[in-house]
C-alpha positions in Angstrom: -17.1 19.0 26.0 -14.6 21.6 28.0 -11.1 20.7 27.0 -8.2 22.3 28.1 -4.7 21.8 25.8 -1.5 22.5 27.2 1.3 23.9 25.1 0.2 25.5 22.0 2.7 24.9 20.0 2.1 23.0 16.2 -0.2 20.0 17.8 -1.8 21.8 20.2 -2.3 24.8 18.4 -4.0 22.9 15.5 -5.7 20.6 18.0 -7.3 23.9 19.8 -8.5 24.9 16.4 -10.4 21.5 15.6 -11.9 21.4 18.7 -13.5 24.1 19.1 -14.4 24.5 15.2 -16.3 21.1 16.3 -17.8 22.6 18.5 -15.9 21.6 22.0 -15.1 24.6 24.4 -11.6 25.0 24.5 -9.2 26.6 27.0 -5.2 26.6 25.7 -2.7 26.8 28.6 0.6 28.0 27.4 3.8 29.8 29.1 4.0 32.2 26.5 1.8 35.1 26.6 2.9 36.1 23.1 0.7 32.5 21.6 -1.7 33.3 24.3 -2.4 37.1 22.6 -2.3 35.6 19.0 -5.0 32.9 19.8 -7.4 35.2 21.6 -7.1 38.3 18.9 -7.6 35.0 16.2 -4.4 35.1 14.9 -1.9 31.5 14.3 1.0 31.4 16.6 1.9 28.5 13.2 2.0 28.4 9.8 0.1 25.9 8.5 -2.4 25.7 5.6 -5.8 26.5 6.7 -4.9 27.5 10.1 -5.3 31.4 9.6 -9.4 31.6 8.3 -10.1 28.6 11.1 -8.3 30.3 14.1 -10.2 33.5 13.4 -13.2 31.8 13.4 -13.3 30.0 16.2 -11.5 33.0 18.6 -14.6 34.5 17.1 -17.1 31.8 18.2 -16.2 32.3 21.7 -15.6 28.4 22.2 -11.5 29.5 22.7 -9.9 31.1 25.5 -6.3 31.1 26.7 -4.4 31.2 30.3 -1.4 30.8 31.7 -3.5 29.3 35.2 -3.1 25.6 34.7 -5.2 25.1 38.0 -8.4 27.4 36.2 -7.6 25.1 33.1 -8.0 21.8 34.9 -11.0 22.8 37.3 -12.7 24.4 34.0 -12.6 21.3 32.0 -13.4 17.6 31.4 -10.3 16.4 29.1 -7.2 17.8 29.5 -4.9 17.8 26.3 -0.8 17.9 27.3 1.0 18.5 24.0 3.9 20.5 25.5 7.4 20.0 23.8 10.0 17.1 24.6 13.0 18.1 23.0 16.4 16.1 22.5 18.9 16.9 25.4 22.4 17.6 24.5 23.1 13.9 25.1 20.4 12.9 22.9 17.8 11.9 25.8 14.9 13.2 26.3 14.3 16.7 27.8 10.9 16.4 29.5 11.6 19.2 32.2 8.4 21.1 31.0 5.9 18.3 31.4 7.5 17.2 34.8 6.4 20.4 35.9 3.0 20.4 34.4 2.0 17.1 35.9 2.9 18.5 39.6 0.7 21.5 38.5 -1.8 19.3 37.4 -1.7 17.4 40.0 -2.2 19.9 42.5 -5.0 21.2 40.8 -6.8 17.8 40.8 -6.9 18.1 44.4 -8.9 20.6 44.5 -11.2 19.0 41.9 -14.2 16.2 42.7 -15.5 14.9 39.4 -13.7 12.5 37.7 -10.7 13.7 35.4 -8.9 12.8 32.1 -5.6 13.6 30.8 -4.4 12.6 28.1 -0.3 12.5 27.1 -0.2 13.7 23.5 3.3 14.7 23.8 6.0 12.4 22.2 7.2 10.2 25.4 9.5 7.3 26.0 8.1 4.3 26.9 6.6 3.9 30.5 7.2 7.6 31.4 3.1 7.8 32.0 3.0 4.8 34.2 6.5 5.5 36.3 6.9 8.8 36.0 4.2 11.4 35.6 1.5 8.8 37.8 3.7 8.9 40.7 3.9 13.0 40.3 0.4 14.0 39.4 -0.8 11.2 42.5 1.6 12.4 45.1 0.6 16.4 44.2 -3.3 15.4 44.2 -3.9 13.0 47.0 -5.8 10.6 44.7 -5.4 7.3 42.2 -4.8 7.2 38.9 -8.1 4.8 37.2 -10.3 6.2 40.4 -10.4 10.0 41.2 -8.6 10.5 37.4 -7.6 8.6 34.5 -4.3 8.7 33.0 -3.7 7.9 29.1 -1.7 8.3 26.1 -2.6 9.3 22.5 -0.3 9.6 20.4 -0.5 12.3 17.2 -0.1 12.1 13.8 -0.5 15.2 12.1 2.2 16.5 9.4 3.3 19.8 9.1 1.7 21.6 6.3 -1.3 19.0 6.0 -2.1 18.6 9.6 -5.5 19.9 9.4 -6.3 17.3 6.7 -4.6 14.9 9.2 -6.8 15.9 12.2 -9.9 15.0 10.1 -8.8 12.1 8.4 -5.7 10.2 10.4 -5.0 6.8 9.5 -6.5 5.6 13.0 -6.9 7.1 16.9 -4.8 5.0 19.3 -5.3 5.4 22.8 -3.5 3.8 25.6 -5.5 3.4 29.0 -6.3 1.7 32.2 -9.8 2.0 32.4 -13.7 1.8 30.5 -13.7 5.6 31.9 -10.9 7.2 29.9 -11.9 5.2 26.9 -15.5 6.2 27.1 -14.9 10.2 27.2 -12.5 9.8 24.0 -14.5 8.0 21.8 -17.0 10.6 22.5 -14.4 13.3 21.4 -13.4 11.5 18.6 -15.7 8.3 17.6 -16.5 10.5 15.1 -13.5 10.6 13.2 -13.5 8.2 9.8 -11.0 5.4 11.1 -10.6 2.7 13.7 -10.4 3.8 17.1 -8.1 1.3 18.7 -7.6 0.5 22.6 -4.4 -0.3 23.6 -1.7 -0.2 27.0 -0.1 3.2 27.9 3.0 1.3 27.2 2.3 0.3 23.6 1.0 3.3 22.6 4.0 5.3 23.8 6.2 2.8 22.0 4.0 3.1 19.1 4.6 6.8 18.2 8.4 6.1 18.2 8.0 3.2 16.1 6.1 5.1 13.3 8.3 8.0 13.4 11.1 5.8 13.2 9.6 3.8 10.3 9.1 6.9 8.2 12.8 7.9 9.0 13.9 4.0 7.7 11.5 5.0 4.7 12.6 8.1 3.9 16.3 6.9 3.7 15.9 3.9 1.9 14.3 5.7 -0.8 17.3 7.7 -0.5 19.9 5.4 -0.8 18.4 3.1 -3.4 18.4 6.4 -5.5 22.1 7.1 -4.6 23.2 3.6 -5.8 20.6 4.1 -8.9 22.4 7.3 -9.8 25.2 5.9 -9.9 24.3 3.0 -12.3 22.2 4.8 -14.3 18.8 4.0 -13.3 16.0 6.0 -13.0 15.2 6.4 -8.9 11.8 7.3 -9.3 10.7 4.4 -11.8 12.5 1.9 -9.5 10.6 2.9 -6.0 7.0 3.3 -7.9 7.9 -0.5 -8.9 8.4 -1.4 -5.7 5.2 0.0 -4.8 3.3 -1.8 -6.5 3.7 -4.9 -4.6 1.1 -4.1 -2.0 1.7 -8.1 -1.1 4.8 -8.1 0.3 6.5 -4.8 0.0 3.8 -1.9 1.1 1.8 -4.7 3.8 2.4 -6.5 6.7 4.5 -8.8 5.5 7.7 -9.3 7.5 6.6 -6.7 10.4 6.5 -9.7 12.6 9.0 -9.9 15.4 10.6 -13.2 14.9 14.2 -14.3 14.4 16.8 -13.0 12.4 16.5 -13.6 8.5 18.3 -16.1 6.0 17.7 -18.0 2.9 19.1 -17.8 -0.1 17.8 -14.7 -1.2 18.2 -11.6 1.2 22.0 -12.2 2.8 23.8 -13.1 -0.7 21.6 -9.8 -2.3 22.6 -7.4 0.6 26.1 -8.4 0.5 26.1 -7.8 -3.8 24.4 -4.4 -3.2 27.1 -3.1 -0.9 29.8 -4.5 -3.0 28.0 -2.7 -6.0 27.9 0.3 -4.1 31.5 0.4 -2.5 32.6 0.1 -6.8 31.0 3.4 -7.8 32.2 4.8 -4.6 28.5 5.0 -3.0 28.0 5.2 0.6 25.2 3.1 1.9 25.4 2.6 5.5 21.9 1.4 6.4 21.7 -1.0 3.7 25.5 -1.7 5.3 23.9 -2.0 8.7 21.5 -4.9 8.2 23.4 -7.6 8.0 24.9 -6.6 11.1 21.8 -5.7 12.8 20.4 -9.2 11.9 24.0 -10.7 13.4 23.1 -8.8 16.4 19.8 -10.8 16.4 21.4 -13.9 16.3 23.7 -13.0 19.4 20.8 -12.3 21.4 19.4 -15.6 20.7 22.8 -17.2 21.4 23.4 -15.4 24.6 19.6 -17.0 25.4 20.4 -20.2 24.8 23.3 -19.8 26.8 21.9 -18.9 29.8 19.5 -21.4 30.0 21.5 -23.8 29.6 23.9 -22.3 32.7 20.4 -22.2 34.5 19.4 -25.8 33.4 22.9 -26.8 34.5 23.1 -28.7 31.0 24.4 -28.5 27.7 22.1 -30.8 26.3 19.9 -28.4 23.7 17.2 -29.8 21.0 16.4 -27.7 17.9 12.8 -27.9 16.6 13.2 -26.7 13.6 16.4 -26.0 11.3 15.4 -24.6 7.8 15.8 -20.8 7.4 11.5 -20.7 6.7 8.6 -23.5 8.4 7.5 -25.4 6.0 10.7 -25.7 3.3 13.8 -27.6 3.8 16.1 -24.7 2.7 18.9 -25.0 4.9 21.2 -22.4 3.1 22.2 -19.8 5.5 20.0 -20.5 7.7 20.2 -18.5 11.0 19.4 -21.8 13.2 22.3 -23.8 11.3 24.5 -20.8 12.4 23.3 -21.3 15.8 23.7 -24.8 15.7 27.1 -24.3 14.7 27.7 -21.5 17.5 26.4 -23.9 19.9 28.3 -26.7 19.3 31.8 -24.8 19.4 30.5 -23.7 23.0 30.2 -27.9 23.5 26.9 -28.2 23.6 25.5 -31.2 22.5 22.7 -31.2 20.4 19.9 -32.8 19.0 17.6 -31.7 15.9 14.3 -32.5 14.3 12.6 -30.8 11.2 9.9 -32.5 9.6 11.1 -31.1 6.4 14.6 -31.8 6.4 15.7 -35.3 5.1 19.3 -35.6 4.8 18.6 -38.0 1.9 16.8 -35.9 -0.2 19.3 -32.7 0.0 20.5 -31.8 -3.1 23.5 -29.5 -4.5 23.9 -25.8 -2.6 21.4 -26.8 0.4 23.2 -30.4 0.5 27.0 -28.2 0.2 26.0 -26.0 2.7 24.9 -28.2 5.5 28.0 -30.1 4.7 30.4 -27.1 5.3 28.7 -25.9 8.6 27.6 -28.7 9.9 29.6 -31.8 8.6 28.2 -34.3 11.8 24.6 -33.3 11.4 23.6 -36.9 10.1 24.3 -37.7 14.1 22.4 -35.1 15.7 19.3 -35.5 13.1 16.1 -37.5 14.9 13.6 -38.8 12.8 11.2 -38.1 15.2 10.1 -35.2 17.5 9.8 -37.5 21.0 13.9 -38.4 20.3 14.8 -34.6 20.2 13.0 -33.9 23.8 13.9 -36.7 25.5 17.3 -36.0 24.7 17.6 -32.5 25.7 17.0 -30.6 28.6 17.0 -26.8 26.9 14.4 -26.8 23.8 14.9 -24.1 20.7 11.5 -23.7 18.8 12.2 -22.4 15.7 8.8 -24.3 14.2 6.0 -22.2 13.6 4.4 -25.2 12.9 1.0 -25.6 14.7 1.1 -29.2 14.5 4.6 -29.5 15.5 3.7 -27.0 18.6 0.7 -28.9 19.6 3.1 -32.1 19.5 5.5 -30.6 21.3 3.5 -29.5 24.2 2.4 -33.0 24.5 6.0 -34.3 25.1 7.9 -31.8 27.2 8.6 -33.2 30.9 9.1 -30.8 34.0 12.4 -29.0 34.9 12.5 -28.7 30.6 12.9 -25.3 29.6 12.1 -23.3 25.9 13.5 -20.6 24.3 11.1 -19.5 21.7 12.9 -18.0 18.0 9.1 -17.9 16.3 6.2 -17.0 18.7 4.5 -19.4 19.9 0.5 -19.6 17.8 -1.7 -17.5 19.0 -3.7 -19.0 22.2 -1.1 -21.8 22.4 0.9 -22.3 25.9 3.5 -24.8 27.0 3.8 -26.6 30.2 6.7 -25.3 31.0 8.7 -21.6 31.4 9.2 -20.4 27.9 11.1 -17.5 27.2 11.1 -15.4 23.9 14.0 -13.8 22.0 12.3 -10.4 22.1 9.1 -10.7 23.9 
């Protein structure tokens, strides 16, 4: 294919490189002529392993050439690359000055262009700046529709200085974020060949996405950290402890518990966070994202507070039915639980309230659980139905925090117009209610 990649800095240097090694003609756009002079003599503008025998070889293959001419760039090629830099503003934002230039350059040039056109947004963007932002820009400048005359998408990169060659050829997977069978089409073509999934997804996700992973290796990266700074200080080996934890490719290194839902309880992870930070406040060990999780998952519990809330303002009742009160579906663990809390916070507010849990029998509650419930919610044996059809005729604002199928599928059957749900779980997949649901995060 004809490519054109603008900005050459690290990923689109690197990217150029591929490419044409590949065998793609590439043409790199950059503002400064001094990259622009290293490509074309087959020199790096970065350092990176590998990059100084592969640039020379494909300056010498004649597949490269460089411009400063976006307009030549665009009407010269198929796929256009945009990997220029969005650096932090002073404020912390994001700069993106550079690329809303580009996309009224490119748009302009797609004016003067009649085949169809792709570009694809490599560069690290917040969420929905394709779709609001640059669309708007690069239609207004050309005259034509994004999905029609061109085709607008995001793919975000995952290459790692110092092994981003090795990244190029083997990433973990190439997510693309499109609009239309078009776009997708031309980059499976440039990269079906790679050895991992090729996944379609929004513009929006895939925007979101590259934040999330960078932002997951940042939470990695410190809680290795801190776990060593609190094993330092007790004596522990750090490196023996995290290759423990690694081994647990169940729960630890997997998709478990990257599920939005609601905020956590039990009697495991709140009583263990709390010991850690006392443990670490003894030796004198600072800790504050461990610190912060607790609080973030109080945050979590506001939000679904503030929901409930509202709905009930917008119900004009305070009459609210819990499905679901255990911390986990399925158990009858009611020890700091994050719905008894709600229930609790609820109740203070006056609303009156009306609970079923298949799993919860107030009979057979034993020691802490039975202590617990007690303390936080001493009335409970009043607001506890035996059955499911008592909690919604009784109520007027549901809380599912069930992610019981069978209980779902029951509950559908029951609920009566002008009802209204606020979902804690997510609902199971292909399952709808017949009436407005609204999620705590989704």
């Amino acid at each position: 294919m004809n490519i054109s990649i603008f900005g050459l800095g690290y990923v689109g240097a690197v990217s150029l490189a591929c490419l044409a090694r590949d065998g793609h003609h590439v043409i790199g756009v950059d503002i400064d002529r001094t990259k622009l002079d290293l490509i074309a003599a087959g020199n790096t503008p970065v350092v990176e392993e590998g990059m100084v025998d592969l640039m020379r070889e494909v300056a010498a293959s004649g597949r490269v050439e460089v411009t400063t001419d976006a307009a030549k760039a665009v009407l010269e090629s198929d796929i256009s690359l945009v990997c220029v830099g969005t650096p932090s503003a002073a404020n912390g934002s994001q700069d993106q000055g550079a690329i809303l230039r580009l996309a009224a350059e490119m748009g302009a040039a797609l004016k003067r262009k009649a085949t169809p056109h792709v570009v694809v947004m490599r560069s690290t963007l917040v969420p929905g700046t394709v779709e609001d932002v640059l669309r708007p820009i690069i239609e207004q400048h050309s005259g034509k529709k994004d999905g029609a005359d061109f085709h607008l998408c995001f793919q975000p990169e995952f290459l790692r200085e110092g092994s981003s060659i090795r990244d190029y050829d083997k990433p973990p997977f190439t997510i693309v974020g499109a609009n239309a069978p078009y776009a997708h089409e031309r980059l499976r073509e440039l990269f079906g060949h790679l050895p991992c999934k090729y996944l379609e997804t929004s513009v929006r996700a895939a925007e979101m996405m590259k934040y999330c992973c960078n932002n997951f290796h940042a939470l990695k990266i410190t809680f290795a950290n801190e776990t060593a700074r609190l094993c330092g200080a007790l004596g522990v080996d750090p490196f023996e402890v995290m290759d423990l934890v690694c081994q647990d490719t169940q729960l630890n290194i997997s998709r478990a518990y990257l599920k939005p839902g609601f905020a956590f309880g039990g009697s495991c992870l709140p009583k263990d966070l709390r010991a850690t930070a006392y443990l670490a406040k003894q030796r004198d060990v600072a800790l504050p994202m461990l610190a912060s999780i607790l609080v973030s998952n109080d945050a979590h519990l506001d939000l679904a507070f503030d929901k409930v809330m509202a709905a009930s303002a917008t119900a004009g009742s305070r009459k609210v039915g819990f499905v679901g009160l255990s911390f986990k579906t399925g158990t009858d663990d009611l020890r700091e639980s994050p719905l008894v809390t709600l229930a609790e916070r609820l109740i203070g507010k006056g609303c009156e309230l009306a609970i079923y849990d298949p799993e919860v029998h107030l009979a057979r509650l034993l020691g802490a659980n039975k202590n617990f419930i007690a303390q936080h919610l001493p009335h409970i044996g009043q607001m506890l139905k035996a059955e499911l059809h008592e909690v919604v005729g009784a109520s007027d604002v549901i809380v599912l925090g069930s992610s019981s199928r069978v209980v779902t599928e029951a509950l559908a059957a029951l609920l009566r117009p002008g009802q209204r749900v606020i979902d804690l779980v997510g609902l199971p997949a292909g399952q709808t209610l017949p009436v407005p649901v609204q999620g705590l995060s989704w």
